[in-house]
Steps between C-alpha positions, in 0.01 A plus 500: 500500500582741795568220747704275266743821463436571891655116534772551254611822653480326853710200313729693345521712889542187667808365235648805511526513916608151473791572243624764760490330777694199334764782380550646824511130647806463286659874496457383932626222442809597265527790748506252788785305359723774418511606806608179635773491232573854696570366843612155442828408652783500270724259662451195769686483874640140388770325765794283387374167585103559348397355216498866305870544547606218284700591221494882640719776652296461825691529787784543291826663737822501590600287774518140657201518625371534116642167410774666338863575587551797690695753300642813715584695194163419362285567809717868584413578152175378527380647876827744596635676271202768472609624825835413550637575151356882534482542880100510477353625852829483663586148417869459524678484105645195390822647421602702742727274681609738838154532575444105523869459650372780805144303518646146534810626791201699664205226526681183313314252236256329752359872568475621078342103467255519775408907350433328157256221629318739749514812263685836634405873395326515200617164406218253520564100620723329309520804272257320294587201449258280648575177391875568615600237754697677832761336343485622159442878699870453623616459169349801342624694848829353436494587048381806617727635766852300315501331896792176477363184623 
């Protein structure tokens, strides 16, 4: 009688290291995949052209070079006006006009286009706009500063 209870106990032993060692498999496991829920990316890098940016905002701008007509009132809104609606680090206002008469009779449009597409002071190239053609630049430079053509 001793040893039949000896094996039960040992039986029952055994079981009952199994049964934790399946539960902590699992609480691993479940552990495991919550952190990967954790750090997994929330969003893809996806270029206009791939297959992922069908159907999406990817690559989604102002600008020509988006597919789309360029819009100057859209694109200053869009990529000038923080700066040049205040006067953010410097950056010349929008509406006051004797400054931008004094800039273009001291250093003329070519100069305030080639500071745009180059970046001057605190403003960075293209004042960011970087699917803005040179050409489209000259246009916001031009909206911008009230320059005739």
């Amino acid at each position: 009688m001793l040893k039949l209870g000896l094996k039960s106990r040992a039986v029952k032993l055994v079981l009952i290291a199994l049964g934790f060692s399946i539960a902590g498999a699992v609480v691993a496991q479940s552990r495991d995949e919550m952190i990967a829920e954790r750090i997994a990316p929330v969003g893809q890098v996806c270029l206009l052209g791939e297959e992922c940016a069908q159907g999406q905002a990817a690559g989604a701008s102002s600008g020509a070079a988006a597919g789309g007509e360029f819009e100057v009132t859209a694109t200053f809104d869009q990529n000038c006006a923080m700066c040049h609606n205040t006067g953010m680090a410097g950056a010349p206002r929008r509406d006051d006009t004797a400054h931008w008469e004094a800039r273009l009779a001291d250093a003329g449009f070519d100069t305030l286009v080639t500071n745009a597409i180059n970046g001057v002071n605190a403003m960075p190239p293209r004042g960011m706009c970087t699917t803005c053609s040179d050409e489209n630049i000259a246009e916001l430079v031009r909206y911008l500063s009230g320059a005739e053509e």
